[in-house]
N, C-alpha and C positions, 0 to 999 in steps of 0.2 A: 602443518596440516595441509599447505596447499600443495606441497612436494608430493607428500604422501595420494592428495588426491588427483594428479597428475599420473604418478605413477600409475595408479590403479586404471586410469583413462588408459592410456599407454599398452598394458598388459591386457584390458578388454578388447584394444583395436587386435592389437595382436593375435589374440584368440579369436578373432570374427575374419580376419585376413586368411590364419591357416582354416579357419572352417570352411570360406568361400572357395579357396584352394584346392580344399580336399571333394569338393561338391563339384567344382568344375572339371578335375580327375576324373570321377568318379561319372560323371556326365558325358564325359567325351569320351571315354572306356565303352559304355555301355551303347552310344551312338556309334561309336565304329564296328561293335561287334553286329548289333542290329542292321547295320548296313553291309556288312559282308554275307551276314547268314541272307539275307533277301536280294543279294547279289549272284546268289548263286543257288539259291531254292526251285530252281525251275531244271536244276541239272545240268547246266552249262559247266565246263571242265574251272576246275578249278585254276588261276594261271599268276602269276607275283605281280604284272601291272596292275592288273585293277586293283590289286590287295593293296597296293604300294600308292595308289591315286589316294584306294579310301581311306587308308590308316593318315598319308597327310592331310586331306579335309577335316577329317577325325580330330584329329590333332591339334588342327586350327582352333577349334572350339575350345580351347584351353585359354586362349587370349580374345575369347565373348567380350570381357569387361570392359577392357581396354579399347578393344578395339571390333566393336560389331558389326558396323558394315563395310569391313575389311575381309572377315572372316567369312559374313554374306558371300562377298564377292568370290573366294577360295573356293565355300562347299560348290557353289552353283559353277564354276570351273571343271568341279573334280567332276562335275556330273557331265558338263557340258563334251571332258574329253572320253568319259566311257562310253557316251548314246557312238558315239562316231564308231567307235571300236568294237561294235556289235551289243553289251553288255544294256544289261538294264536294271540302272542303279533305284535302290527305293528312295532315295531322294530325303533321309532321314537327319543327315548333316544339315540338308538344307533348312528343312522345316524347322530347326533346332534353331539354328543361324539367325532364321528370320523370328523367332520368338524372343529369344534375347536381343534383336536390334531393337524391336517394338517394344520390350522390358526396359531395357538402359535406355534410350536415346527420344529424342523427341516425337509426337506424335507425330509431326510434318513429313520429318524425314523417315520416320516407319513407312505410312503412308506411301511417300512419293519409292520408294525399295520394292513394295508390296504386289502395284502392280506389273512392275516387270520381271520378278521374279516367278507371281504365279501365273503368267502368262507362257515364261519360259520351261517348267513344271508341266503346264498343261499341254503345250506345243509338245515336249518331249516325251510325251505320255509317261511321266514320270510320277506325278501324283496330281489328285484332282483340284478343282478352283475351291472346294470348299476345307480338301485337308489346311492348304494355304489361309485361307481364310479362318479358320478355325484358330492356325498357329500363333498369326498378329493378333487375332483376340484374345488368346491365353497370356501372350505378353503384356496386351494393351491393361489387360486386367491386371494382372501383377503390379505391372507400374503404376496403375491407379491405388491398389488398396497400401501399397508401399508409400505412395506421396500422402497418402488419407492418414496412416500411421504416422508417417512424420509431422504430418502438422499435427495431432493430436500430441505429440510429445512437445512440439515447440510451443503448443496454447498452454500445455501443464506447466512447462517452465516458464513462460512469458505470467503467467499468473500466482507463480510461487515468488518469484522479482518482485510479483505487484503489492505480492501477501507482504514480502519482506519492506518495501519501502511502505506499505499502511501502519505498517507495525513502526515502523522507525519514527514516521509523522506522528503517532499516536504517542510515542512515546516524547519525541521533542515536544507535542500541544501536554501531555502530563508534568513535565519538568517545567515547562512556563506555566501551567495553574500552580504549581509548587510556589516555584520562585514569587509567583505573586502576592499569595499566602504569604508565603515568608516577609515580604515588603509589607505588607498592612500589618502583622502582627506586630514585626518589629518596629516599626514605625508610630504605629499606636502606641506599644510597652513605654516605651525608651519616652518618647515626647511625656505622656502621660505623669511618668515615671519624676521628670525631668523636673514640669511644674510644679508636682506636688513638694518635692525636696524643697528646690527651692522657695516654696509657699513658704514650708514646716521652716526651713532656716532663718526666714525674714521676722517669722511671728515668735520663734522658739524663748528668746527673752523676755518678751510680753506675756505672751498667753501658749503656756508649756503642753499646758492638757489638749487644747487644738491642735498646737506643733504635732502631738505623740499620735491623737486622731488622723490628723491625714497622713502622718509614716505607716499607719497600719493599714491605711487606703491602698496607699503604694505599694505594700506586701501584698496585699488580697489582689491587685493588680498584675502586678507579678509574677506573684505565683499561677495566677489565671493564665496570662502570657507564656508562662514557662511551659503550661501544660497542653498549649494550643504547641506549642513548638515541637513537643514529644510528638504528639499527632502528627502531627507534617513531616518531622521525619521519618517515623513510621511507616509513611509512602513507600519510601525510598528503600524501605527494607524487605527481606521476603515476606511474603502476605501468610504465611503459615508460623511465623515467630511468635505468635501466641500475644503482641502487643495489645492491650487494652485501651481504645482512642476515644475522646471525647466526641460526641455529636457536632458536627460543625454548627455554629452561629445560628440562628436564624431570626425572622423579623419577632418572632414572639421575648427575643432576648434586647430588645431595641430598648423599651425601656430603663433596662440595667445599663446600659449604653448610654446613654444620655443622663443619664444619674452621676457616671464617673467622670465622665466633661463638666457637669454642673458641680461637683466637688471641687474639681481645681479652680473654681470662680467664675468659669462661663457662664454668662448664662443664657442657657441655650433651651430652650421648649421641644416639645416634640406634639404634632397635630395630627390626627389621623383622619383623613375624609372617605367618603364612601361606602361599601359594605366591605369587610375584612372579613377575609376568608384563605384557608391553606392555599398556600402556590407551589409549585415545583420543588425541591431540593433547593437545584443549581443557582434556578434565579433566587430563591431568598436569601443563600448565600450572597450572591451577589448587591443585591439592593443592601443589606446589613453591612458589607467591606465597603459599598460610596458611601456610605452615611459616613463610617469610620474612619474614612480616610478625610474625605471632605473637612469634619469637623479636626480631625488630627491636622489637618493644614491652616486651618482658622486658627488653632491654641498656636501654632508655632510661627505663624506667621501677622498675626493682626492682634487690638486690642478692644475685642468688639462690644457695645454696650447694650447688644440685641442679634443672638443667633435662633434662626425656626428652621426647624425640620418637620417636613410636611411629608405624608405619604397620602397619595390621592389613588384608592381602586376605582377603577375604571373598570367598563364593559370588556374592553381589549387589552389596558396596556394599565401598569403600576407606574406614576409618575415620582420619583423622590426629588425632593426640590430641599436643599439646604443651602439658607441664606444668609449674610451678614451684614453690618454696616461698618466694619472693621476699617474703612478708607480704601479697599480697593487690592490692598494685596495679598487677600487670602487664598488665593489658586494661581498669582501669578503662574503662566507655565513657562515664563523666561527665568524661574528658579533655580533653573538645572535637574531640580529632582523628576522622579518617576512619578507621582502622586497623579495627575492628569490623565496622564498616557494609562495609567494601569485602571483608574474609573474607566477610560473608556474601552480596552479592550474588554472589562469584564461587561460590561454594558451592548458592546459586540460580540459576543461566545452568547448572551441571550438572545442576539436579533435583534437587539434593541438599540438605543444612540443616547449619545449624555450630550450638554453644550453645559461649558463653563465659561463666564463672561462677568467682565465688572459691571458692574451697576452706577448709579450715582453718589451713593455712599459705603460700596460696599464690595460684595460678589457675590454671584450666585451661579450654584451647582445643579445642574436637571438634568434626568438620567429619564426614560420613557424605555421601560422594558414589559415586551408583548406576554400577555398572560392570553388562560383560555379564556373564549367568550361566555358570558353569561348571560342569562337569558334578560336579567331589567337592563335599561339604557341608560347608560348617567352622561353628565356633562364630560368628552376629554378638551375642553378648550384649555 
């Protein structure tokens, strides 16, 4: 593809090179011819010098591009040797000359060209201060709406770079909400998962019927996990594939959440303070993964004989606070795992902030993410 788009750069210059080419011909044709017919419009005998002065001035204008006020220099020559020689050139090379120096080449040095050329013109009664004047403004113009157009192409491409690296960022910040998803889902399934077997194995010759009750926990869990996973993938597939995804999470499923930690033996409460009311998408998502992750770090890490999850609304901000007396190592973040780091980015993506810290018997989890304001004031201490 990039060969290919090379090439096609390649064959456009090329076709813009012979176009200028054929415009510069085509230019310097028509200025020689105009300056021979008004060389000799007044009836003066026709004779091969002067033809031979105008056709190379003429001429010169062929290498405009390259070289402008070089060619300046040539036409106002070829005029300079026909005033001597009796003849009265119209001076058409030159005015041309001097609109392409002002066209290609810096204002400064158009400028500093300008006034001794139309000085030299108007000395030679060749043509007036204002033809002159006229000519550098036809160029100065050109070259202006020419740099106007070029920057207008280079903000389109500098902005389609920017479209493309938004899209790329947008797309890296989607693959890390994935990935994070994936870490709490799995992470929850799998520990959840893990406790319950092993409960069901411990009690399986004792007390069968409870063993078989919490295996079918660990199915309903499961399979719940299985189908958040369908979802997440889903993502990552085309959005028109017809997949059917489950509603992500939210605080109104907290309950059910805490129900399945207090099955595997936690036991773990959940309190709700202040006025509840719907929030965002994002952040309920979010506040419902600390809770899950928090408490998924307690089951695998501590053996605690008192876990509270407290959700406090607030005026400003939703504070979740999950707590233990596990001894201290239940959010270790010298664990090596991700479980900390991912509370806190999602706690960050709301504006918000977490702190995880031991306690005196335990540890506790606090996340403060900014909701809209309402109108009563409650306590945020």
């Amino acid at each position: 593809m990039n060969a290919l788009l090379r090439r096609i750069r390649a064959a456009y210059g090329l076709a813009v090179a012979r176009r200028s080419a054929l415009f510069d011909l085509a230019l310097a044709t028509i200025t020689t011819g105009v300056e021979i017919g008004l060389l000799f419009d007044d009836g003066t005998p026709v004779a091969a010098t002067p033809i031979a002065v105008t056709v190379l001035a003429g001429s010169a204008l062929l290498a405009r591009r390259r070289a402008p006020l070089t060619v300046l220099v040539v036409a106002c020559a070829g005029a300079a040797v026909l005033v001597p020689l009796g003849y009265s050139p119209g001076g058409a090379p030159v005015v041309v000359a001097l609109a392409s120096l002002a066209d290609l080449r810096e204002r400064s040095v158009s400028v500093a060209a300008l006034v001794p050329t139309a000085l030299f013109l108007q000395s030679a009664s060749i043509s007036s201060l204002p033809v002159s004047i006229g000519a550098w403004a036809l160029g100065s113009y050109l070259q202006t709406r020419r740099r106007y157009t070029r920057a207008l192409e280079d903000r389109a491409a500098t902005l389609e770079r920017e479209r493309e690296q938004l899209d790329q960022i947008a797309a890296q910040r989607e693959r890390t909400s994935i990935a994070r998803e994936l870490h709490d889902i799995v992470a929850h399934s799998v520990t959840v998962t893990l406790i319950g077997v092993r409960g069901a194995r411990d009690i399986l010759p004792t007390e069968p019927r409870v063993a078989a009750e919490t295996l079918e926990r660990v199915e309903i869990n499961a399979e719940q996990s299985l189908a958040e996973l369908r979802r997440i993938l889903g993502l990552l597939r085309t959005p028109d594939n017809g997949a059917q995804w489950r509603p992500q999470p939210s605080l109104d499923r907290l309950d059910e959440l805490v129900s399945e930690y207090r099955t595997t033996g936690m036991p773990v409460r959940l309190e709700i303070t202040g006025t509840a009311r719907p929030l965002a998408g994002g952040l309920e998502l979010s506040a419902y993964r600390i809770v899950e992750e928090a408490l998924t770090n307690v089951l695998k890490h501590t053996d605690p004989t008192r876990v509270a999850v407290t959700l406090h609304y607030g005026r400003t901000h939703l504070r979740v606070t999950v707590e233990d007396d596990g001894g201290g190592g239940g959010g270790a973040e010298g664990g090596g795992g991700h479980g900390i780091r991912g509370m806190r980015e999602r706690a960050a993506v709301t504006g918000g902030s977490l702190d995880a810290r031991r306690t005196a018997d335990g540890f506790v989890v606090t996340a403060r993410l900014p909701v809209a304001e309402i109108g009563e004031v409650e306590d945020e201490a």
